[in-house]
C-alpha positions as CSV (number, residue, x, y, z in Angstrom):
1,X,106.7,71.6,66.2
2,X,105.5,68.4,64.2
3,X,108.3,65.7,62.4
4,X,107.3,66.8,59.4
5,X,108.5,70.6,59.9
6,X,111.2,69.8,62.6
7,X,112.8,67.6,59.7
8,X,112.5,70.3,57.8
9,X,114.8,72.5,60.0
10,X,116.9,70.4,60.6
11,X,117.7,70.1,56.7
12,X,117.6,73.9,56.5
13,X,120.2,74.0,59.2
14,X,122.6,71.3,57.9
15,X,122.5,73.5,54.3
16,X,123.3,76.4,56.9
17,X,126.1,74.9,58.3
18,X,127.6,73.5,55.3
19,X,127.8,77.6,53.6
20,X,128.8,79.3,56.8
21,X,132.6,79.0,58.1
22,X,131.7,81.9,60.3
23,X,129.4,83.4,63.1
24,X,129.1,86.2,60.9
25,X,127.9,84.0,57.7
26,X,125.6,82.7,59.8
27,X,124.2,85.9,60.8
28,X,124.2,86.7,56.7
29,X,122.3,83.7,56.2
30,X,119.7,84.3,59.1
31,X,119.3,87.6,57.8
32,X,118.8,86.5,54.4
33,X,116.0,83.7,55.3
34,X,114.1,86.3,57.7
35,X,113.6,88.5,54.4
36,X,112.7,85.9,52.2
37,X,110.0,84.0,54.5
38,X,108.7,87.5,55.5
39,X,108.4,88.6,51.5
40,X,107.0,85.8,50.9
41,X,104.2,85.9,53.8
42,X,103.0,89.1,53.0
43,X,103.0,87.9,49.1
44,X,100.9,85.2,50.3
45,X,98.6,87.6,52.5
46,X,98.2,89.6,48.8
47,X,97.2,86.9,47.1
48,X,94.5,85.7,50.0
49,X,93.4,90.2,49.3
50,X,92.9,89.6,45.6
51,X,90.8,86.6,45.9
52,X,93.9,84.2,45.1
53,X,94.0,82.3,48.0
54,X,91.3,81.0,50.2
55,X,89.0,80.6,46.9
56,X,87.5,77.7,45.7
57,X,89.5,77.6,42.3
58,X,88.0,77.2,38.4
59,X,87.7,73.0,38.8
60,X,85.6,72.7,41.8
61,X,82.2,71.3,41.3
62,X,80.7,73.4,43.7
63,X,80.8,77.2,41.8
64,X,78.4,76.6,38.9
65,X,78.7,79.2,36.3
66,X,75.5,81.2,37.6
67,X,77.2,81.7,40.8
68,X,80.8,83.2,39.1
69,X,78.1,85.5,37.2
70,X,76.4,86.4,40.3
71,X,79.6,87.5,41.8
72,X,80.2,89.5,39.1
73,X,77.4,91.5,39.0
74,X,77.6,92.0,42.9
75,X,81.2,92.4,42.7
76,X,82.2,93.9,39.5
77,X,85.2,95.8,40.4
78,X,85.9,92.9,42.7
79,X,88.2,91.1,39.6
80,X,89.8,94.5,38.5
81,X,92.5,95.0,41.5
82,X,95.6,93.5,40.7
83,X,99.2,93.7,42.0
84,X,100.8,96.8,41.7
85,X,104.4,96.2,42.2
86,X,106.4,96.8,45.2
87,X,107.9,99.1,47.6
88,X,110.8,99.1,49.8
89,X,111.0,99.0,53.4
90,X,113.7,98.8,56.1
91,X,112.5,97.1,59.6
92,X,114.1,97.2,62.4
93,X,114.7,94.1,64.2
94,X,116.7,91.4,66.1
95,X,119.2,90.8,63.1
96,X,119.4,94.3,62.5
97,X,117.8,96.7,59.8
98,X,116.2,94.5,56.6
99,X,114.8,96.1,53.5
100,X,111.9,94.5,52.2
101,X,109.9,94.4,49.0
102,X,106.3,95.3,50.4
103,X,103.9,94.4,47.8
104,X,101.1,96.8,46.2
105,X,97.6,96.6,45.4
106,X,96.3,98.5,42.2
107,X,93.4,100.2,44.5
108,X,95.6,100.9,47.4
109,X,93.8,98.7,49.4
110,X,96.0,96.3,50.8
111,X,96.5,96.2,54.4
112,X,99.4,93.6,55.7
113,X,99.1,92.3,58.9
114,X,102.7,90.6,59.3
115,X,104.3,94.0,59.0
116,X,102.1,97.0,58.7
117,X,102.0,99.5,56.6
118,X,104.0,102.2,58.7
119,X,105.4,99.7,61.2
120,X,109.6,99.9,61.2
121,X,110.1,97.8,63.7
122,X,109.4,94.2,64.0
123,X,107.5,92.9,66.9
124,X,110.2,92.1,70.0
125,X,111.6,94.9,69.3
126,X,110.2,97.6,70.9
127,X,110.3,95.2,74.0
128,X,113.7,94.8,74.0
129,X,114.2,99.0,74.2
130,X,112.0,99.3,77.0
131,X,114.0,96.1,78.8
132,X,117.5,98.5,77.8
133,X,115.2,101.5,79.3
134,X,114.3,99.6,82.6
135,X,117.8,98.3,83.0
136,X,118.4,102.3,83.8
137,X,119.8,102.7,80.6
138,X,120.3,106.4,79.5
139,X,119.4,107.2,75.8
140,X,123.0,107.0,74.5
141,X,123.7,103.6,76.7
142,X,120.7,102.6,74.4
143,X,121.9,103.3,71.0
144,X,125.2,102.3,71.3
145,X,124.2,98.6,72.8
146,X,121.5,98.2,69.9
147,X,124.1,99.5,67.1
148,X,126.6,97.3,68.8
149,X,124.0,94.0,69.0
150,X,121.7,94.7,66.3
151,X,123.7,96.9,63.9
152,X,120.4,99.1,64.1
153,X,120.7,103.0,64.4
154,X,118.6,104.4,67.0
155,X,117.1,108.2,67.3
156,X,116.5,109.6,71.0
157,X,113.3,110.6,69.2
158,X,112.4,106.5,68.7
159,X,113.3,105.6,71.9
160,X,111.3,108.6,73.5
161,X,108.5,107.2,70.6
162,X,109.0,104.0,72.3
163,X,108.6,104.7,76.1
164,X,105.8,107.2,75.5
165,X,103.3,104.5,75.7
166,X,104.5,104.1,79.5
167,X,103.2,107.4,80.3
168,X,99.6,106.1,79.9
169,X,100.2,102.6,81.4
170,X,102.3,104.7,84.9
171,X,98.9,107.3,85.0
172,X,96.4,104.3,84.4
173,X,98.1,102.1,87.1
174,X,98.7,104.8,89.6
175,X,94.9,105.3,89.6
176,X,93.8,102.0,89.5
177,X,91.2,100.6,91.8
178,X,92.5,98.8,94.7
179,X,91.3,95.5,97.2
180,X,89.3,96.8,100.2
181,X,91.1,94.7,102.9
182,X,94.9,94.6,103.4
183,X,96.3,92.6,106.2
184,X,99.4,93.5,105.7
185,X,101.0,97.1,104.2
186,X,104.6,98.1,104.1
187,X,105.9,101.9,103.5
188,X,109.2,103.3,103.0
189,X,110.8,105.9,101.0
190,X,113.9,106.0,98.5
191,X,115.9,109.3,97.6
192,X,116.1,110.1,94.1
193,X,117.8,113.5,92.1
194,X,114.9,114.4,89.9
195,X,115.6,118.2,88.0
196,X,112.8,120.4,88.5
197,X,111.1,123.3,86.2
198,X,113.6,125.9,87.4
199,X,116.5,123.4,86.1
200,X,118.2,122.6,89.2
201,X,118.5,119.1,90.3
202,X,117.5,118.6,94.1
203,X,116.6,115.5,96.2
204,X,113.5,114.3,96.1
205,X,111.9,111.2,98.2
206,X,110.1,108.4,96.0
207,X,107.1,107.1,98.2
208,X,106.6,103.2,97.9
209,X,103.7,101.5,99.5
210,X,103.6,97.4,99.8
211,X,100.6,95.6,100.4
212,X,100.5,91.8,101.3
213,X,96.8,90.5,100.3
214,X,94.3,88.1,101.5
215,X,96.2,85.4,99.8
216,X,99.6,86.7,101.3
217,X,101.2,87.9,98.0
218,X,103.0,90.8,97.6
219,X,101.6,93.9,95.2
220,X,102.7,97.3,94.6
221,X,99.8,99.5,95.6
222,X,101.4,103.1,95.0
223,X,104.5,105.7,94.4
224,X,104.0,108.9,94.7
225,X,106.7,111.5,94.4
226,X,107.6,114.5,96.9
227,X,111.3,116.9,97.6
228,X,111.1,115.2,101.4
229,X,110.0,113.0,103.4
230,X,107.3,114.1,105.8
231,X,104.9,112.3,107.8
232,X,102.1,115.1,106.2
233,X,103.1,113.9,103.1
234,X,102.4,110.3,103.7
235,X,99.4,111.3,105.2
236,X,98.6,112.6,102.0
237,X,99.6,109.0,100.5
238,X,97.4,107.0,102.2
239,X,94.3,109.2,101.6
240,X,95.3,108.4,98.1
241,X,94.8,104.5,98.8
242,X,91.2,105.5,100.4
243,X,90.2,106.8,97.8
244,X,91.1,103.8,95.5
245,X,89.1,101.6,97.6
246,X,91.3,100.7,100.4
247,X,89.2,99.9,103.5
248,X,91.3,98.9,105.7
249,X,94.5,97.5,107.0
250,X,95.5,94.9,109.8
251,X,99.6,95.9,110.3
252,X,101.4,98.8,108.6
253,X,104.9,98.2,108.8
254,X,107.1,101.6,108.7
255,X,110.6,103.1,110.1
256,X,111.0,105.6,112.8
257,X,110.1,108.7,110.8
258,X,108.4,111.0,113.7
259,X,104.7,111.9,113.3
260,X,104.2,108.4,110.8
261,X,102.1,106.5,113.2
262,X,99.6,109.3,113.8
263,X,99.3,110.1,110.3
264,X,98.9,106.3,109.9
265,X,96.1,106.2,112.6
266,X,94.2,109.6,111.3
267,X,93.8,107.7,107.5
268,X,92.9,103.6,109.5
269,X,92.2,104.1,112.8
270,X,91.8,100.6,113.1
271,X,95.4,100.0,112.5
272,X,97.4,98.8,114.2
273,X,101.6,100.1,113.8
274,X,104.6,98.3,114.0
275,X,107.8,100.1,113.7
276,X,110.6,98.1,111.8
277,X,113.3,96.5,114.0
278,X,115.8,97.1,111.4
279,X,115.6,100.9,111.3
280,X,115.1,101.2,114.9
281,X,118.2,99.2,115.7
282,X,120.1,101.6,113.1
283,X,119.2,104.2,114.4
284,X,120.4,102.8,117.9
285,X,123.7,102.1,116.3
286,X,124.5,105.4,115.5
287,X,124.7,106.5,119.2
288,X,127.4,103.5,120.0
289,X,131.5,103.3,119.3
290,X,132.6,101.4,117.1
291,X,133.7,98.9,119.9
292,X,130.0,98.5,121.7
293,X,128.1,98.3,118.3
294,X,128.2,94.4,118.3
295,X,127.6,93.9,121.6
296,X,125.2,96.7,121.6
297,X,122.9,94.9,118.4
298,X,123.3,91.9,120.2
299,X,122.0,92.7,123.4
300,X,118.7,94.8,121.3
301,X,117.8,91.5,119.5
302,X,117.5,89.4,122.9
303,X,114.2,92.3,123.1
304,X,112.9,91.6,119.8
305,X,113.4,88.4,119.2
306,X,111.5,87.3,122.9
307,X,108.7,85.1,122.9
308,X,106.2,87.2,124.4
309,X,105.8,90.6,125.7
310,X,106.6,90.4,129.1
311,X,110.0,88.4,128.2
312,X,110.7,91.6,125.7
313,X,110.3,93.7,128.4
314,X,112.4,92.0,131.2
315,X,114.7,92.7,128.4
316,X,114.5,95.7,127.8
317,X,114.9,96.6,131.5
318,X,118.5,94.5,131.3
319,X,119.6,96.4,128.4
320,X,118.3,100.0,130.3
321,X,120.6,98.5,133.2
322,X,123.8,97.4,131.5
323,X,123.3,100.5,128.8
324,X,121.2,103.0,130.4
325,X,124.3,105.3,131.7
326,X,126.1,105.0,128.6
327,X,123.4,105.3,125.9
328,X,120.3,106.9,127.6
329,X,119.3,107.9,124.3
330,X,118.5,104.8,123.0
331,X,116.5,103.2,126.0
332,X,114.6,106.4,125.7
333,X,113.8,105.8,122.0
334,X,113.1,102.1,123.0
335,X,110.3,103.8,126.2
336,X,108.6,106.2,123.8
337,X,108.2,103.9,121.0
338,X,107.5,100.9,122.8
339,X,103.8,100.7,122.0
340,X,104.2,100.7,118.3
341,X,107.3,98.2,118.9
342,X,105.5,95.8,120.7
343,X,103.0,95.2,118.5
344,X,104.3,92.6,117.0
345,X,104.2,89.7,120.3
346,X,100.8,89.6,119.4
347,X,101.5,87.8,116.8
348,X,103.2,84.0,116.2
349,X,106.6,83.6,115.9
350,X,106.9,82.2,113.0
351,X,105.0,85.5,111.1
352,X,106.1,88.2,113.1
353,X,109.4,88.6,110.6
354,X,107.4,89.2,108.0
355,X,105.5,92.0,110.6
356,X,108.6,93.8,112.3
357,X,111.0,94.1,109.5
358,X,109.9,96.1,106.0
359,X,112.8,93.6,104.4
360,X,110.3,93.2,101.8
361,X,110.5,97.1,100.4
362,X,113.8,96.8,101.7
363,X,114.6,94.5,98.5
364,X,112.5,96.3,96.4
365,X,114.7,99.7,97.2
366,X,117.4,97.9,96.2
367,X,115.9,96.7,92.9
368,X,115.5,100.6,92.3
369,X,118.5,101.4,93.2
370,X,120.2,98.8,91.1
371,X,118.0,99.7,87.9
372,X,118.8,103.3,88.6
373,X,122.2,103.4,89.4
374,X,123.2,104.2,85.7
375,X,121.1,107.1,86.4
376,X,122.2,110.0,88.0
377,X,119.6,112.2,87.7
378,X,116.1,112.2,86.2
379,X,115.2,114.9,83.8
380,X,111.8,115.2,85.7
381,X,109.3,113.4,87.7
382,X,107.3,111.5,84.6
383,X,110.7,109.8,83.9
384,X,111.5,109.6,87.5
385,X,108.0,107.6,88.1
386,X,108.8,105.4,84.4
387,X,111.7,104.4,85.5
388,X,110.6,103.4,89.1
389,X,107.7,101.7,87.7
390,X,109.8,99.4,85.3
391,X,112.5,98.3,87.9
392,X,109.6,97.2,90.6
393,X,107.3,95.6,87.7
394,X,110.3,93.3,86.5
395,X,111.3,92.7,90.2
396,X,107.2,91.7,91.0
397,X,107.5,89.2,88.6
398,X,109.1,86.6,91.2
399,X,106.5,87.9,93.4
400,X,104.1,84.5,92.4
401,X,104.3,83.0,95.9
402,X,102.6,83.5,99.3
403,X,105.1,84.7,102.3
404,X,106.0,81.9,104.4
405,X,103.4,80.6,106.9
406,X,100.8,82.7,105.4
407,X,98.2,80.3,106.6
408,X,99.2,80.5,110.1
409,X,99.0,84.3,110.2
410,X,95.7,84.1,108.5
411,X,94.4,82.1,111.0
412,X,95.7,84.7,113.6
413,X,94.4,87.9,112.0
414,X,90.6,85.9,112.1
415,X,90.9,85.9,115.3
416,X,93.1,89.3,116.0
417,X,90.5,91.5,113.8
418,X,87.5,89.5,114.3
419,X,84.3,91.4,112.3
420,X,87.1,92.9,109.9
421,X,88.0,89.4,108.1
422,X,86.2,89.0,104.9
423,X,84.4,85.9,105.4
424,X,85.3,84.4,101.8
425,X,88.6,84.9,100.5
426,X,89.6,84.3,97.0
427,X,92.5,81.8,96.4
């Protein structure tokens, strides 16, 4: 903003101040100067149609009389439009509804940019329903917080008008194409109550896939929608990201879900599987009393948290020995999985956080589940996906950072997966 203008304001705002006594006079006056700049915009955008503006005028030396006769032989009817009147419209917008005087061309030809001819709503506005709708607003949350802030009355129809775009923006990014290497993928599942053709509401599980690039930032790659949770199903999933260029994958990340590490090796069978710490040592938990549990998570995280492999598994054969009688079930979880557990120890120390836990779909559950918690149910599976789609596209927006150490690891999976790094990476 120049001196000039910002002078300016500050004059218009002192006259402001010196009418208004109230918030709602102020309001009044806002109002009022919104209508009058915008009538007077698109009067000046008529007057640049009809030739009025933008023209040299009658004085200037350059338009000799030959040329105004040329233009009038080209151009005959170009002289005969004229203003037409006006016609009243009511926008929609932050200050609420405002009627304007719209004005006319003679020929009908006038097209106003500023506010078009069947716009109602200002620009912002739109953006601040789909905001409401991503929030997990219902319909009726919606109308009653805009007639409250904006003293604007709101159809189910418009808002349904206003989120229909999403439908193409959810199908367009669900099959979009996808980087060929991933070093890094998490995948996890969140329950949702979707109602389905026959009109029942049931569970169904929303499928969420997590991918860590080359430049170790975080990016949505896929949600796909099922009734359960099945390793054939994810199966299913990751086909999905084949076929939208995935090549392949250093480290998937995943809980305890039986059968998801095979169906992870029959899609990458390069792969290599960690299971997550923090489901495994839930699950563990629910085999202990109340009293043990501490002692219990305590005793699991001197495994985990070794510095090598054999260390974790010296462990691991203390824990079998202090626990082993009381809780067989969990060392034999520990045995069988132990493969896909270790993986991680051949990894630093200061990455393999970022490797064992899915904490970072972890979050971005609980991003859903905030933005959805005013939702009970969804009325079917587009708005389930919508909805989804909104909460984890405002949460990826603090995604602008690398995870921590991301060098180091780098360094590590060159070396790990040599012949599989990409030898330039993009920054």
């Amino acid at each position: 903003m120049d001196a000039i203008l910002k002078t300016q304001v500050e004059k218009l705002a002192n006259d402001i101040a010196g009418q208004a006594s109230t918030l709602d006079d102020v309001n009044g006056l806002m109002r009022s100067l919104l209508k009058t700049t915008l009538e007077r915009m698109l009067n000046t955008e008529m007057e640049v149609h009809l030739g009025r503006r933008g023209q040299p005028d009658a004085g200037d030396s350059a338009v000799t009389g030959a040329d105004r006769q040329v233009t009038d032989d080209v151009m005959p009817g170009a002289r005969k439009n004229r203003r037409n009147g006006h016609s009243r419209k009511t926008v929609s917008g932050d200050m609420g509804d405002i009627t304007l005087q719209t004005p006319r061309d003679r020929n009908g030809t006038f097209d106003p940019q500023l506010v078009g001819k069947h716009q109602r709503r200002l620009a912002g506005f739109d953006e601040k329903i789909l905001a409401l709708y991503a929030k997990g607003m219902t319909t009726r949350d919606i109308q009653e917080i805009v007639q409250d802030l904006y003293g604007v009355e709101v159809s189910p129809t418009l808002v349904s008008e206003i989120t229909a775009d999403l439908d193409r923006e959810v199908s367009e990014w669900r099959t979009r194409r996808l980087d060929a290497i991933w070093p890094i993928v998490y995948l996890d599942g969140i329950v949702v109550h979707v109602r389905g053709e026959n009109g029942r509401v049931s569970q169904h599980t929303m499928y969420v896939a997590i991918g860590v690039n080359l430049q170790g930032k975080k990016e949505l790659l896929g949600l796909w929608l099922a009734e359960t949770e099945g390793a054939k199903f994810w199966l299913s999933c990751l086909t999905d990201l084949k076929d939208r260029g995935v090549e392949d994958i250093f480290v998937v990340c995943v809980d305890g879900l039986s059968g998801f590490p095979e169906a992870i090796r029959a899609a990458f069978p390069q792969t290599q599987v960690q299971l997550c710490i923090v489901h495994l040592v839930r699950a563990a938990l629910k085999y202990t009393t109340t009293a043990d549990s501490k002692e219990v998570a305590a005793d699991l995280k001197t495994i985990y948290q070794s510095a090598t492999v054999l260390e974790a598994e010296q462990m691991l054969d203390a824990f079998e020995a202090k626990w082993g009688v009381k809780y067989p079930t969990i060392v034999k979880q520990w045995r069988l999985k132990w493969g896909d557990i270790s993986a991680m120890f051949e990894f630093p120390t200061a990455i393999r956080k970022a490797i064992y836990t899915t904490n970072a779909i972890e979050s971005v559950n609980s991003v859903i589940r905030k933005f959805t918690r005013n939702r009970k149910q969804y009325p079917n599976a587009d708005s389930a996906f919508k909805l989804v789609y909104m909460a984890i596209q405002q949460a990826s927006r603090k995604w602008t950072m690398p995870i921590r150490n991301w060098k180091a690891a780098l360094n590590h999976f060159a070396i790990l997966f040599e012949g599989r790094m990409p030898t330039r990476i993009g920054n």
